[in-house]
Each structure stands twice: as structure tokens, then as C-alpha cells.
Phi, psi and omega in degrees: 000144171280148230019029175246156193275143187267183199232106192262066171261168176275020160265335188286302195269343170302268215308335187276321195288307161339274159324328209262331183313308170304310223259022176317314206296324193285337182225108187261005144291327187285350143324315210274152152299172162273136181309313167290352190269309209276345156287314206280323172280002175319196162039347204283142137320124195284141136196273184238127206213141173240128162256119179261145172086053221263338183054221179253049149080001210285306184313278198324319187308290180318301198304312187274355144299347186227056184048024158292140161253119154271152185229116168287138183218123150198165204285337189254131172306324200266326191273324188280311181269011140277325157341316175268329154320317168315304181282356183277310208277001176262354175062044201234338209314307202278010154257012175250116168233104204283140179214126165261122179241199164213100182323335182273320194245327180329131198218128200249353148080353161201192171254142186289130150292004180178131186233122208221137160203150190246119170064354192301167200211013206305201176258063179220174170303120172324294200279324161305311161281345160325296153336295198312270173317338158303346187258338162312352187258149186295129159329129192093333169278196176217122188279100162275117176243138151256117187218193203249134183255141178298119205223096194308333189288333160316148187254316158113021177250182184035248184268001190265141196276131176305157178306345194262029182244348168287191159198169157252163197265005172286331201304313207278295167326320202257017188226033211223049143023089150317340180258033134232041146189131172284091166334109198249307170277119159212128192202167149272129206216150164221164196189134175283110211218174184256099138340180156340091194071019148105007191271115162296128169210175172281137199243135165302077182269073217275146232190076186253150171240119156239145172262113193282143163294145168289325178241086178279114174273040191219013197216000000 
């Protein structure tokens, strides 16, 4: 309903992973990795990567062709067995290990060499999870946030995301500790990709790259 905030539980994403299932074939970007991941990791030495909030796998899949061993984590079951279907038909299966979790409770019991997320939405405060998934990354790694940047003129209907699932990139920078962590990336991006019948539109982006410091002087 307009104006109430949505509930990102796992009855919200069973419904959304569905829908997205149907209308697959019309949208073949949404197939592709995202462009910031394949940039941003451009260089990283492959090891060990969580895409938390993995959805049906495009990100995780990509990482482990190109010698990441991943751990997929999301909350929806129906986004997971396409995930796995991806990775069987990308021959990737035996660098992936898919886990349904809830990203809010979920404890993944070590650390990453690189902890990355797109757009994930769970039921907590956007920046709390960021926080939250920031302490999975290992001394040395590197933490990715990818989100939807906050646009006061969005309505949070058709592609445009409700506000409380944006951010600004001061929100994301600044909830980023200097005395753990090195900013290596941060920007805003916008980019065009094709929708439901072949209809273009834009998606608004935001984009942090960071290095957890090996010697954290807050700790």
C-alpha cells in the first residue's frame, strides 16, 4: 500500500523471486553480474567471498569462474534453487556453497576475504546491515556494498526502490570507521538496463569498495 514500508521477511522475497521468475525471459540483465562487482573486483586476489543476500546467483556464480570459493546466503528458497541451477549450468557448483539464511540473524561463524552485496533489502535498517556484514570481512579483505542511492523524488513504486531500502553515499562512508577501515572506492552511478517488454529505464546506484586494515587502530 502507499505509504507503508515494506517488510523484507521471507514471505516478501518467496513473492518477489517468484514474479521475477515469471517475467525472466523479458529481462536479460537481470541474468548478467552486476558491472560493479566485475569492476570493483577487478584486481582483488580470488579467495574466499560471501555475496550476502545472493538472490538467484548471477554475482556468486560470476565470482567463482573467476577463482573465488563462494558462500551464497539468502533468505529465499525459490531464489536459491535457481542459484543452483546457475551454478550447475556455469560448472561452478563445486566453488559455491549455497546457505538459506536471514541475513539479520544468521552468524556465518568465520571471515571473508571479501564480503559483497547487491541491493539486498532484509528486515532491519539498511545501514545496520551493512554494519552488520561488515564485521564478516577478514584483516585484509575487502567489504562491497552495492545499494540503490536515495532519490527524495522516487515514489518506491515500478523500479524505483521504497526509501527505506535506499542510501546516500555519505550514510554508507560514514558509518565506515578510518580506524578500521580504508576507503579504496565510493561513487554514485547511473546505468541503463531493459525491463518488461523491452522498456528501458535507469537504475540510480551507490558503490563503496573498502579494505578491513590489518592492524585496526579502534580495536
Amino acid at each position: 500500500m502507499a505509504g507503508t514500508a515494506e517488510a523484507f521477511d521471507k514471505d516478501y522475497w518467496e513473492r518477489h523471486w517468484k514474479q521475477a521468475h515469471d517475467a525472466a525471459p523479458a529481462e536479460q540483465n537481470v541474468n548478467a553480474p552486476n558491472p560493479h562487482l566485475t569492476r570493483e573486483t577487478n584486481g582483488l586476489a580470488p579467495g574466499t567471498a560471501l555475496d550476502a543476500g545472493c538472490g538467484t546467483g548471477a554475482e556468486a556464480t560470476w565470482l567463482a569462474s573467476h577463482g573465488w570459493h563462494v558462500t551464497g546466503a539468502d533468505i529465499s528458497a525459490t531464489a536459491l534453487a535457481q542459484a543452483t541451477e546457475r551454478a550447475a549450468r556455469e560448472s561452478v557448483s563445486h566453488r559455491v556453497t549455497w546457505v538459506e539464511a536471514d541475513l539479520t540473524s544468521w552468524e556465518p561463524g568465520r571471515r571473508f576475504d571479501l564480503v559483497a552485496t547487491h541491493y539486498a533489502h532484509p528486515a532491519m535498517p539498511q545501514l545496520a546491515f551493512y554494519e552488520r556484514i561488515s564485521e564478516w570481512v577478514a584483516p585484509g579483505g575487502a567489504l562491497l556494498i552495492i545499494g540503490h542511492l536515495h532519490d527524495p523524488a522516487s515514489t518506491g513504486h515500478g523500479h524505483h526502490p521504497p526509501a527505506e531500502a535506499t542510501v546516500t553515499l555519505a550514510d554508507i562512508t560514514g558509518c565506515l570507521d578510518p580506524g578500521v577501515w580504508s576507503i579504496d572506492s565510493a561513487g554514485e552511478h547511473s546505468r541503463k538496463l531493459l525491463g518488461p517488454g523491452g522498456r528501458a529505464f535507469s537504475l540510480q546506484d551507490v558503490v563503496v569498495r573498502a579494505t578491513r586494515l590489518v592492524a585496526e587502530a579502534n580495536v
